[in-house]
C-alpha positions as CSV (number, residue, x, y, z in Angstrom):
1,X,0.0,0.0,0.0
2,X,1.8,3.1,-1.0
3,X,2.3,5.9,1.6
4,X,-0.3,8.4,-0.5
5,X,-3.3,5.7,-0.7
6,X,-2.2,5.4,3.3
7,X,-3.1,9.4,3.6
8,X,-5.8,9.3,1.5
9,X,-7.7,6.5,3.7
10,X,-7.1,8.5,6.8
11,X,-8.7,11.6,5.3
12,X,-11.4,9.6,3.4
13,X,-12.0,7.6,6.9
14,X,-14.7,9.7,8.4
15,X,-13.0,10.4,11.4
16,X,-12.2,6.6,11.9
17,X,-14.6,4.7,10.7
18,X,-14.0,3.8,7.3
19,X,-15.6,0.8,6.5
20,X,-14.6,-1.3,9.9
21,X,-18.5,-2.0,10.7
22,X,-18.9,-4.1,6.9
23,X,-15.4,-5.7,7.3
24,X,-16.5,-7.3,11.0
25,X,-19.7,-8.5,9.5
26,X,-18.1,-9.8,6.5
27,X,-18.8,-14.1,6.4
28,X,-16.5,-15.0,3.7
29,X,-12.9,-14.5,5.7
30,X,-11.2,-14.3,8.9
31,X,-9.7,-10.7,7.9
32,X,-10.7,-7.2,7.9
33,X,-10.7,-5.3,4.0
34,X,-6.7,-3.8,3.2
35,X,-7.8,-0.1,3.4
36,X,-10.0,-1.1,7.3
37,X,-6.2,-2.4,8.6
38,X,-5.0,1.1,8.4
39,X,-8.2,2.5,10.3
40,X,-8.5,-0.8,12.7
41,X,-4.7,0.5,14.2
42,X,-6.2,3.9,15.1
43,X,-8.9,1.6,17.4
44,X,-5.6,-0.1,19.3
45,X,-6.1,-3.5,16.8
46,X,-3.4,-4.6,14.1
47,X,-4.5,-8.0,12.2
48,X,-2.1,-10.4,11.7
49,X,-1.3,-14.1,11.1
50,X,0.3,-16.9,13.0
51,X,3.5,-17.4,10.9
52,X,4.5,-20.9,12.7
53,X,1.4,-22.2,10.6
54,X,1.6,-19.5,7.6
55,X,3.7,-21.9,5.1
56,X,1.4,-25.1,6.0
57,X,-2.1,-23.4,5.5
58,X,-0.6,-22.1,2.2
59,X,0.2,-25.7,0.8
60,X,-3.6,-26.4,1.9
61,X,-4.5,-23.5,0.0
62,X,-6.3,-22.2,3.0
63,X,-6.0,-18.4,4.2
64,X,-3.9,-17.0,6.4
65,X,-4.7,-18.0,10.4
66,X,-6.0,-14.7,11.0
67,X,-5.9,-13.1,14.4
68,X,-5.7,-9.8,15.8
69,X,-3.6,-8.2,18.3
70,X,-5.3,-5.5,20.5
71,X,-3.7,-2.7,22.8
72,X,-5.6,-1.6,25.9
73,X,-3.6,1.8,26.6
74,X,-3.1,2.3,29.8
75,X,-2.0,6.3,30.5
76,X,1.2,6.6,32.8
77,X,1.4,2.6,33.7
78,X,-1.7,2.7,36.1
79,X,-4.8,0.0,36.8
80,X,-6.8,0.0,39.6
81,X,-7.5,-3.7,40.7
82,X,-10.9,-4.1,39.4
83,X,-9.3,-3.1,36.2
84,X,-7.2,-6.0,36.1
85,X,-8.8,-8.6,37.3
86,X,-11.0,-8.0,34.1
87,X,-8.3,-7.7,31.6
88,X,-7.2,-10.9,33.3
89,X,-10.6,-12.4,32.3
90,X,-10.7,-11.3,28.8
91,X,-7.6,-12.4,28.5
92,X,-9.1,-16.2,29.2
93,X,-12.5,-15.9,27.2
94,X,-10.9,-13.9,24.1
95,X,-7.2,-14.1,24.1
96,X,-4.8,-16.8,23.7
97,X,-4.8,-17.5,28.1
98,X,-1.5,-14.9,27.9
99,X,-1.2,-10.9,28.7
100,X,1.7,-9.0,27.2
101,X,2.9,-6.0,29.4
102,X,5.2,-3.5,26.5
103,X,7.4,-1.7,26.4
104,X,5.1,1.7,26.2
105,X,2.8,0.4,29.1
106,X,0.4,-0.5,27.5
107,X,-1.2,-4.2,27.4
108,X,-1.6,-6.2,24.7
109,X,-3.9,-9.0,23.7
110,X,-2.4,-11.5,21.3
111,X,-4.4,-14.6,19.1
112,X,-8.2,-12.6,19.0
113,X,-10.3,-13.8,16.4
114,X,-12.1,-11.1,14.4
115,X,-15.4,-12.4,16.0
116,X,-14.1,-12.2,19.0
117,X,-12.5,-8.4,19.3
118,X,-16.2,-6.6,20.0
119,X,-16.6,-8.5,23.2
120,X,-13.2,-8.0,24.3
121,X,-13.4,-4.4,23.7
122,X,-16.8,-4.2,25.3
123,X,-15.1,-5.5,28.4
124,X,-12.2,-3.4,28.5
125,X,-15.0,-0.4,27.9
126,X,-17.0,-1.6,31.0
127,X,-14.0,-0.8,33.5
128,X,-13.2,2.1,32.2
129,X,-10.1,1.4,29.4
130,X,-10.3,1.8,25.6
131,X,-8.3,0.8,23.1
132,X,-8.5,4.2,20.7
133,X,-5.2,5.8,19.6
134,X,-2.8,2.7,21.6
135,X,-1.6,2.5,17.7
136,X,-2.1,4.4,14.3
137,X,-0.8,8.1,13.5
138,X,-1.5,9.7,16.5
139,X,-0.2,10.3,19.7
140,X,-0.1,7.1,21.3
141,X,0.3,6.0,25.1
142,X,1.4,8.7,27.4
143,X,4.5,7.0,29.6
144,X,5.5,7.8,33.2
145,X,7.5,7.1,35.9
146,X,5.5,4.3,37.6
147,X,5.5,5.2,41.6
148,X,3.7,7.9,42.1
149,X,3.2,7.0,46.2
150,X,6.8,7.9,46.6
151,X,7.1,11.5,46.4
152,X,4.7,14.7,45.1
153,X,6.9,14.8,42.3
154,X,6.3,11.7,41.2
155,X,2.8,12.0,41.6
156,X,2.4,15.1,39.8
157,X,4.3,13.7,36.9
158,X,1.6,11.0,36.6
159,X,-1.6,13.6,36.9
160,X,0.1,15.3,34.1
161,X,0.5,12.3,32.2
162,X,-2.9,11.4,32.4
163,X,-4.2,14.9,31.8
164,X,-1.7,14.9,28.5
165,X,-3.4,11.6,27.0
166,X,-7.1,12.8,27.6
167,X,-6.3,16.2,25.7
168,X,-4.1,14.4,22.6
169,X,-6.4,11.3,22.9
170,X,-8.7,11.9,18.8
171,X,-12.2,13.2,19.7
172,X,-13.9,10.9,17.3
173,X,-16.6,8.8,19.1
174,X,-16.3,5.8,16.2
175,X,-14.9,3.7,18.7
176,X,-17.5,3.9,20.9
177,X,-19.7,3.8,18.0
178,X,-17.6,0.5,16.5
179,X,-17.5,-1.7,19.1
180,X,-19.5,-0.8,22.1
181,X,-22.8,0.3,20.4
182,X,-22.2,-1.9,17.4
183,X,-24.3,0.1,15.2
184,X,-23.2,1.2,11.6
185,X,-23.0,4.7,11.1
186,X,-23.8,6.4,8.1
187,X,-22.0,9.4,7.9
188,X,-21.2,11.4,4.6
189,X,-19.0,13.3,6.5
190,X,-17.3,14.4,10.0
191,X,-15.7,17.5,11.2
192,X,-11.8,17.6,11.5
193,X,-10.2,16.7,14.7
194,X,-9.4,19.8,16.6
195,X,-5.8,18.5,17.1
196,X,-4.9,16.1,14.6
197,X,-7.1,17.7,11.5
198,X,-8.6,15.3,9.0
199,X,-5.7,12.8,7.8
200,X,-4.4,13.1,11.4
201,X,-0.4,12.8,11.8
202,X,1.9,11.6,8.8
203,X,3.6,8.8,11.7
204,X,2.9,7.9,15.0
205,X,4.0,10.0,18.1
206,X,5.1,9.2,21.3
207,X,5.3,11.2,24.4
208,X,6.8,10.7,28.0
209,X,7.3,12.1,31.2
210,X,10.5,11.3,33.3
211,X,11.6,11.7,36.9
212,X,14.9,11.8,37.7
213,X,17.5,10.0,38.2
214,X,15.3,7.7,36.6
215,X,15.1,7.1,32.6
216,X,12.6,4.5,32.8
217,X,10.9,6.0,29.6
218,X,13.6,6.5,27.8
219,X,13.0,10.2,27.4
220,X,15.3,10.7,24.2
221,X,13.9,8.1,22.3
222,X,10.6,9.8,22.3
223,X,9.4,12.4,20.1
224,X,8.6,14.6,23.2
225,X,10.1,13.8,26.5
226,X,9.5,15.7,29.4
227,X,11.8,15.1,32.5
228,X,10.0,16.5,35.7
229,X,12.5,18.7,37.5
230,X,12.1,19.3,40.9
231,X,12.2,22.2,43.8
232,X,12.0,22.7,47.6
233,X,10.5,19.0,47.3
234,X,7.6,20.0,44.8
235,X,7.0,19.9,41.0
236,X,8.7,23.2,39.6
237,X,8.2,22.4,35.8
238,X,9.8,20.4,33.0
239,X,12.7,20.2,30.6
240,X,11.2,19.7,27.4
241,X,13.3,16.8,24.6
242,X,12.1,16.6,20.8
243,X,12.8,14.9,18.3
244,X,13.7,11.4,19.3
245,X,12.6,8.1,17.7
246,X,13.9,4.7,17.4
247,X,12.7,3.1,14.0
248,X,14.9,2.7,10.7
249,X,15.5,0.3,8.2
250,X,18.6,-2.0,7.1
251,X,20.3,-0.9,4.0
252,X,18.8,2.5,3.3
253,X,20.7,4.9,5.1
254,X,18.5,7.9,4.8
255,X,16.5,6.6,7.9
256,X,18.3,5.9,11.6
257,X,17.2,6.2,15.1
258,X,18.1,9.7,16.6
259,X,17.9,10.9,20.4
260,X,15.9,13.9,21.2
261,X,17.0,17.2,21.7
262,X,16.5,19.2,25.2
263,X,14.9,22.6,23.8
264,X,14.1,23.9,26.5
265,X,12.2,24.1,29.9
266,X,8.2,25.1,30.9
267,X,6.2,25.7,33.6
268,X,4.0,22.9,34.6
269,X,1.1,24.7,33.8
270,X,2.5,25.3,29.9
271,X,2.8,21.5,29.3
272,X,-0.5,20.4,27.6
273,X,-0.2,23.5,25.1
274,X,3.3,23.2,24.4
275,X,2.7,19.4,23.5
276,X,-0.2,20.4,20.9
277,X,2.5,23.1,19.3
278,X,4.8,20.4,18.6
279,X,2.0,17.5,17.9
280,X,0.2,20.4,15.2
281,X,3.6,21.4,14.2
282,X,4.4,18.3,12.7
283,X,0.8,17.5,11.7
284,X,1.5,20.7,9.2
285,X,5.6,20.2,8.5
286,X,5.8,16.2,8.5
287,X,6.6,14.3,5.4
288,X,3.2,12.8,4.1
289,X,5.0,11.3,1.1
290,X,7.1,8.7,2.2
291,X,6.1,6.8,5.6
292,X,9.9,6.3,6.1
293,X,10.5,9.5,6.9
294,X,7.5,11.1,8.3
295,X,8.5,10.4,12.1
296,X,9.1,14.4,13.5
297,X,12.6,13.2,14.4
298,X,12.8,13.7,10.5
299,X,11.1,16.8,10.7
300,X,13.1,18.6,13.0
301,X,16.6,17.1,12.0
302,X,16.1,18.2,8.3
303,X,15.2,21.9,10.1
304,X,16.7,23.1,13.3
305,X,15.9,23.5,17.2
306,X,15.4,27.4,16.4
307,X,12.6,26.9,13.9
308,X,11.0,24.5,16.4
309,X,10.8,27.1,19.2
310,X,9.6,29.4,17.0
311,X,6.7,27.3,15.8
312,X,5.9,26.5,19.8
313,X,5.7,30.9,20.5
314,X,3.4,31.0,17.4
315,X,1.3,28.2,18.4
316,X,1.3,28.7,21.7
317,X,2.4,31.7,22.9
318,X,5.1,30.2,25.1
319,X,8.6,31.2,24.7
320,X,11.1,28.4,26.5
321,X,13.3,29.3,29.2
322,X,17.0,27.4,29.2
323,X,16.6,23.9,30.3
324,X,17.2,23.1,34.2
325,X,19.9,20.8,35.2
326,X,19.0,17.3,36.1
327,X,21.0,14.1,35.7
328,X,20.2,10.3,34.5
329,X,21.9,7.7,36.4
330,X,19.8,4.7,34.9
331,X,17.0,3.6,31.6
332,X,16.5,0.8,34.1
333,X,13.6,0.0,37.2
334,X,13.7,0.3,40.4
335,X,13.8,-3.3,41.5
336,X,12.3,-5.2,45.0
337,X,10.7,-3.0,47.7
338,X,10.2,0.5,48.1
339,X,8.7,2.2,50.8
340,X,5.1,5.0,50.2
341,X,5.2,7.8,51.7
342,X,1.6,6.1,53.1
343,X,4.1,3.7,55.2
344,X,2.9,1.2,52.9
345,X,5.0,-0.5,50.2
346,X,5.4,-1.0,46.9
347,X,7.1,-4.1,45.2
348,X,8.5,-4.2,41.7
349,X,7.9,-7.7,39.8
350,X,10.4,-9.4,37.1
351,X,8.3,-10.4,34.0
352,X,10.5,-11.7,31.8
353,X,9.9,-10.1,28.5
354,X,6.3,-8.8,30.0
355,X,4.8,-12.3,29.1
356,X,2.6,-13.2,31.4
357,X,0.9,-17.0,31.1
358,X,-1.7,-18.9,33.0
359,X,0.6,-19.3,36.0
360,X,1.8,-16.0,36.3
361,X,-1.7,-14.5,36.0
362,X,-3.3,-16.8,38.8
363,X,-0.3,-15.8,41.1
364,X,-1.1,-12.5,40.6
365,X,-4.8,-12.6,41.0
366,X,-4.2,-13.6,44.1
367,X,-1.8,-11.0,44.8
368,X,-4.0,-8.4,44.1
369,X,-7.5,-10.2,45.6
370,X,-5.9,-10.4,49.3
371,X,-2.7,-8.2,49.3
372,X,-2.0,-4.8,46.7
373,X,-4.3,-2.1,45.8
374,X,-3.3,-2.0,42.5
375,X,-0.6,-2.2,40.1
376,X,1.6,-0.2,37.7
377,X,3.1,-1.1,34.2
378,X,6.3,0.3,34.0
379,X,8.6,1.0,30.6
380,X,11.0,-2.4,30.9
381,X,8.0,-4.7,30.4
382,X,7.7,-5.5,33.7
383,X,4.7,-4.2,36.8
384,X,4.9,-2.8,40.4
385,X,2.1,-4.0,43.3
386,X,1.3,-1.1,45.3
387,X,-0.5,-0.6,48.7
388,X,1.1,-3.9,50.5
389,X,1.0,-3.8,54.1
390,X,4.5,-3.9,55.8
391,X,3.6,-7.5,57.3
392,X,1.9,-8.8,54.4
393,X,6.1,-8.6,52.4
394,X,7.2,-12.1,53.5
395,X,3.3,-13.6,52.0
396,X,3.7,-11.3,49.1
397,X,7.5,-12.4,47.9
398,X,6.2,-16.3,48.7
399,X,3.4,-16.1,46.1
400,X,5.5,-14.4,43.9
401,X,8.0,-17.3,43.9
402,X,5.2,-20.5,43.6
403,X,4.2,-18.4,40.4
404,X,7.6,-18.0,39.1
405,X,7.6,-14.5,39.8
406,X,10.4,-13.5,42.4
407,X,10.5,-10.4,41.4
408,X,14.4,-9.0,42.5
409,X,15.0,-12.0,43.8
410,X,16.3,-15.2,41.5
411,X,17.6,-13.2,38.7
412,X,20.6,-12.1,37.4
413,X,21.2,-8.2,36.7
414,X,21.5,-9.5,32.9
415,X,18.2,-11.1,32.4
416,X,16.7,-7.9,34.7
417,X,18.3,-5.4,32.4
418,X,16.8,-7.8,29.0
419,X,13.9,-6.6,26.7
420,X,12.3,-7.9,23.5
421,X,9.7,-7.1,21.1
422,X,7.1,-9.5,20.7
423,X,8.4,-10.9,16.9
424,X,7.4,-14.2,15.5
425,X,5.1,-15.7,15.3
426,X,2.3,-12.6,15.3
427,X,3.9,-9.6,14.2
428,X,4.1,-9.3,10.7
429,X,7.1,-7.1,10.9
430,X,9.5,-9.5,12.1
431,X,12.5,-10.8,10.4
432,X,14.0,-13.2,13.4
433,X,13.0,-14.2,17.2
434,X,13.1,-11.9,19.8
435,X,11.0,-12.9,22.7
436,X,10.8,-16.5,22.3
437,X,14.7,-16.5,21.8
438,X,16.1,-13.8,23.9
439,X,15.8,-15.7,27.4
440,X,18.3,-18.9,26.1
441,X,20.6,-16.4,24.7
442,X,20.9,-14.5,27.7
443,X,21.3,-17.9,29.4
444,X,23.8,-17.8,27.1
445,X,25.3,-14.2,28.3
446,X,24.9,-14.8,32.2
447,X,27.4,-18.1,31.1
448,X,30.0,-16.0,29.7
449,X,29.7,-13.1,32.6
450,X,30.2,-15.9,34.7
451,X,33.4,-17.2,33.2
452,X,34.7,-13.5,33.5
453,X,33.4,-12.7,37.0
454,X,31.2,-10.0,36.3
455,X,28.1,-12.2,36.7
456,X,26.7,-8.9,39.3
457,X,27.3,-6.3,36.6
458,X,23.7,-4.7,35.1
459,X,24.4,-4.5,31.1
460,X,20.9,-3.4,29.0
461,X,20.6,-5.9,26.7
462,X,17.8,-5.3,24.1
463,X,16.7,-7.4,20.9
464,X,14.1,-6.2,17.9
465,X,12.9,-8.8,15.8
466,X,13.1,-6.1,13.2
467,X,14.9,-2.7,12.9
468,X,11.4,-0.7,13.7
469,X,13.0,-0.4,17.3
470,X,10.2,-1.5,19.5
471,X,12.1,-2.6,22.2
472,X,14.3,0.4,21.9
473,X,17.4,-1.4,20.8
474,X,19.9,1.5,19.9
475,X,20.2,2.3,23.0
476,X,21.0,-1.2,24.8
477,X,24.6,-1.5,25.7
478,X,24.4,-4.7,23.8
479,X,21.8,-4.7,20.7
480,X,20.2,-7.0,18.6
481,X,18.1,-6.2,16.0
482,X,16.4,-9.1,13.2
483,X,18.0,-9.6,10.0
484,X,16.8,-12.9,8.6
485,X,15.9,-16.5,10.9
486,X,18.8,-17.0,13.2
487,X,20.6,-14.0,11.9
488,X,21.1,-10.2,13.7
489,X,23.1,-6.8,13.7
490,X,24.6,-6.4,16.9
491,X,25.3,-2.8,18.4
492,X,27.4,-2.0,21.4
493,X,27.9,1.1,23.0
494,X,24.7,3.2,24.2
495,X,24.9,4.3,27.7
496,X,23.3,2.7,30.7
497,X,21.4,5.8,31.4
498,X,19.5,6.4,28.1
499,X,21.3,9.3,26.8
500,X,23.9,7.6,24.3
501,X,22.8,5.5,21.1
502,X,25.1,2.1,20.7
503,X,26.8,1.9,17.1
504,X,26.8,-1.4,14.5
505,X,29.6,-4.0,15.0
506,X,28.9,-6.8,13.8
507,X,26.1,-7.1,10.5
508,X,24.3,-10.3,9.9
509,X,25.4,-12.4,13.2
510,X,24.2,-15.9,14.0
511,X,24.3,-16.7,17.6
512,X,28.4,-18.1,17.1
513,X,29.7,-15.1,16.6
514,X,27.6,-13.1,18.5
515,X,28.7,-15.0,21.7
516,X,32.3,-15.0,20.5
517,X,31.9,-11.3,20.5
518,X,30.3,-10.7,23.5
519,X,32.7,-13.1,25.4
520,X,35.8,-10.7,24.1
521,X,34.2,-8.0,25.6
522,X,33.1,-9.2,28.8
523,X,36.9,-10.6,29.1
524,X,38.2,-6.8,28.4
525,X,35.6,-5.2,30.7
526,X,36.4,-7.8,33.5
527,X,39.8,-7.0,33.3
528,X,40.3,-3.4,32.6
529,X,36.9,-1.4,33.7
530,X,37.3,1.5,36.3
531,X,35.1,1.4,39.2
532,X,31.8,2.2,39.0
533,X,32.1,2.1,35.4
534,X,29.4,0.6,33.2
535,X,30.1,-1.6,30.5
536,X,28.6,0.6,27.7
537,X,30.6,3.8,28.9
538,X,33.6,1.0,28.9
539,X,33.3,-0.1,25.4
540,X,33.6,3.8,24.6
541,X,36.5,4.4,26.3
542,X,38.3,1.2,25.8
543,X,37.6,1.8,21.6
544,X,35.8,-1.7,21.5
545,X,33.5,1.4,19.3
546,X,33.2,4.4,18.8
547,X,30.8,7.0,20.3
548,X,28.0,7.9,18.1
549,X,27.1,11.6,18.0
550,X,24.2,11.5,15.7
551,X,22.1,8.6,14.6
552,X,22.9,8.9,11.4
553,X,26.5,7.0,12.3
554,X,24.3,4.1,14.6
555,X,24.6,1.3,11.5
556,X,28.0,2.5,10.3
557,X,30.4,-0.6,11.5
């Protein structure tokens, strides 16, 4: 589908509906029509196919296994209990029996026939959560720094967060129409968005707020990050980063992954406009001719930080001050317990690539029935119970562990600091494994650490199944991103705070020589590091690569 019939279904989609209604009544296949799979992505659903089974049903010349993958977007990490304990239901009755925590905290449903994706999104609807704008070209899920009991910074962060999402989130009502009324709607026409305008954005946007030292969200790899900055203990305002983005693709060196630039810094009270400046700025400036370079990191590389500040004072009337100081000591959680300033606690849970199965899910059921008050998704895949009771910590680590999730405890700071993109077999994206195949390959790694003594070391490991960048791979100290079955780039380099991006090494890899690498370097960083160092400031400074200063130089080897 070519990136101009792409903008012309968005504008011709009557403020997302196009023609969803026909394609879910439609008896002769399993899929939605070509032009309703652009439009179903606005409404949080992407069709797909299982790929294990792709080549078989082919030979029976049956149609693809379709299935659809759908996004509950969840603003700033949070869900009450009741919340999800029914997003634990649906995912029994309408899923595949498995919940996917990402790494935008969001949740994702994976295997949902097309028959069964209005009853899923009516119970998602009934406790209050949607699925509109988790994916298409919008603004998508507003991240946060997931503990907002710990401080009034943090928890201020998170009110703005959610206040952000409701004023970027597309005013249409066809979801509701769509799926919860399930009545078709004959409309000739519909008014333009009052943000987004009638084709809405050329790419999708993502937005973020950070508290630090923490770079949870990865504020540079987002097209707006906003990094809380405090004062006297309260909330005094926020740097403001554009411009970053993680997506490119292998062998066409006009696209890369670039890290945001800090512009600037706002009063807390500026935040919502400023954000609709930059969102309308590149709704007006953003390439709507070739998809591969319509992201606003694009937009504002070919053009300048000045012209971006001059757009925000015309669009909003708010001229940026200079940007506060802050510091970034880690893109990492916080891990085990950490104490409310309720005197209650707060526990942050391993989840291994943010699958969660049948086993997982019970434990946590139960963890949430009788002992937290809720629970937060946080930006490394992996969730945080809240509320627990200072004697209820010894019960609460013991479930975890009968359900195989021991949270700080029973893993190594490798497999901690590991994240993948979901891959094969559902997303149609993928070129290789990542979630399926990054657990034995860090087995793999925690091997190799152990040979060289640095078993304790944190290194951020991340693996793409493609070089979209889901997982936010350029800026793992060690990267992997798909190439073909069994085959990967690997990148070494980025910083273990979020504010360097790694650089190619070694192209098309299979595991061999990606574990002969990574054993040569763990033997030079157990031998020569300096203390405190971290391993992808070592490979810097050691010359095992070079630093990257732009991302244009991220897949030169």
């Amino acid at each position: 589908m070519s990136d101009l019939n792409v903008e012309k279904i968005k504008s011709e989609s009557r403020a997302l509906r196009g023609t969803l209604h026909d394609s879910l009544e439609d008896p002769t296949t399993g899929a939605i029509r070509d032009a309703d799979t652009v439009i179903s992505k606005f409404h949080g659903i992407y069709q797909q196919d299982d790929r294990d089974v792709r080549g078989e049903r082919r030979e029976a010349r049956l149609e693809p296994l379709y299935q659809f993958m759908l996004r509950v977007r969840v603003p700033g990490g949070r869900i009450s209990r009741e919340q999800w304990q029914a997003l634990d239901r649906l995912a029994e009755e309408y899923g595949n029996g498995t919940l996917r925590l990402t790494s935008r905290q969001a949740v994702q449903y994976h295997g949902v026939s097309r028959e069964s994706l209005r009853e899923l999104v009516r119970g998602i609807d009934a406790v209050g959560m949607d699925s509109l704008a988790a994916c298409g070209d919008v603004n998508r899920n507003v991240m946060c720094h997931v503990q907002p009991e710990l401080g009034p910074v943090q928890a201020a962060a998170l009110d703005w967060a959610e206040r952000l999402s409701a004023h970027l989130t597309p005013s249409t009502s066809a979801w509701k129409e769509i799926w919860i009324n399930g009545e078709k709607v004959e409309l000739d026409d519909a008014e333009d968005d009052p943000v987004y305008g009638r084709a809405y954005l050329p790419r999708k946007f993502k937005i973020g707020i950070a508290v630090p030292p923490h770079n949870d969200i990865d504020a540079y790899s987002q097209d707006i990050g906003f990094v809380a900055i405090e004062q006297d203990h309260r909330l005094a305002g926020f740097n403001v980063i554009a411009g970053g983005g993680m997506g490119c693709s292998h062998g066409e060196p006009d696209t890369f992954p670039l890290l945001g630039r800090l512009i600037g810094f706002i009063e807390p009270e500026q935040l919502l406009v400023v954000a609709e400046a930059i969102v309308t700025t590149q709704r007006d400036f953003g390439d709507r001719t070739n998809r591969k370079h319509a992201r606003f990191k694009y937009t504002l590389d070919d053009r300048s930080t000045e012209w971006l500040l001059e757009q925000i004072v015309q669009r909003s009337g708010v001229e940026l001050k200079p940007a506060r100081p802050f510091e970034f000591t880690q893109s990492s959680d916080r891990n085990g317990w950490a104490e409310s300033t309720d005197g209650r606690w707060q526990y942050t849970v391993f989840v291994e690539n943010g699958r969660l199965g049948p086993a997982q899910r019970a434990g946590l059921n139960r963890l949430i029935g009788h002992h937290a008050a809720d629970l937060r998704l946080t930006p490394n895949q992996n969730l945080v119970l809240t509320g627990v009771a200072a004697d209820q910590r010894s019960d609460v680590e013991q479930i975890l562990q009968a359900a195989e999730l021991d949270g700080s405890a029973g893993h190594s700071p490798l497999r901690k600091h590991a994240m993948a993109c979901v891959a094969m077999p559902t997303c149609g994206l993928a070129m290789a494994e990542a979630e399926r195949y990054l657990p034995d390959l860090v087995t793999r790694f925690e091997e190799l650490a152990a040979r060289h003594g640095i078993e304790d070391q944190p290194i951020n490991i991340r693996m793409s199944g493609c070089p979209n960048g889901c997982s936010r791979p350029y800026l793992g100290e060690i990267g992997l991103v798909g190439r073909a079955p069994g085959r990967y780039n690997l990148y070494l380099g980025a910083s273990f705070n979020g504010d360097r991006l790694n650089r190619l090494v070694l192209a098309n890899a299979d595991e061999a020589a990606i574990l002969d690498a990574v054993d040569g370097w763990f033997g030079r960083f157990a031998a020569e590091r300096g203390r405190a160092e971290t391993f992808g400031n070592f490979a810097v400074r050691a010359g095992l690569v070079a630093a990257t200063s732009h991302g244009s130089e991220v897949n030169s080897a």
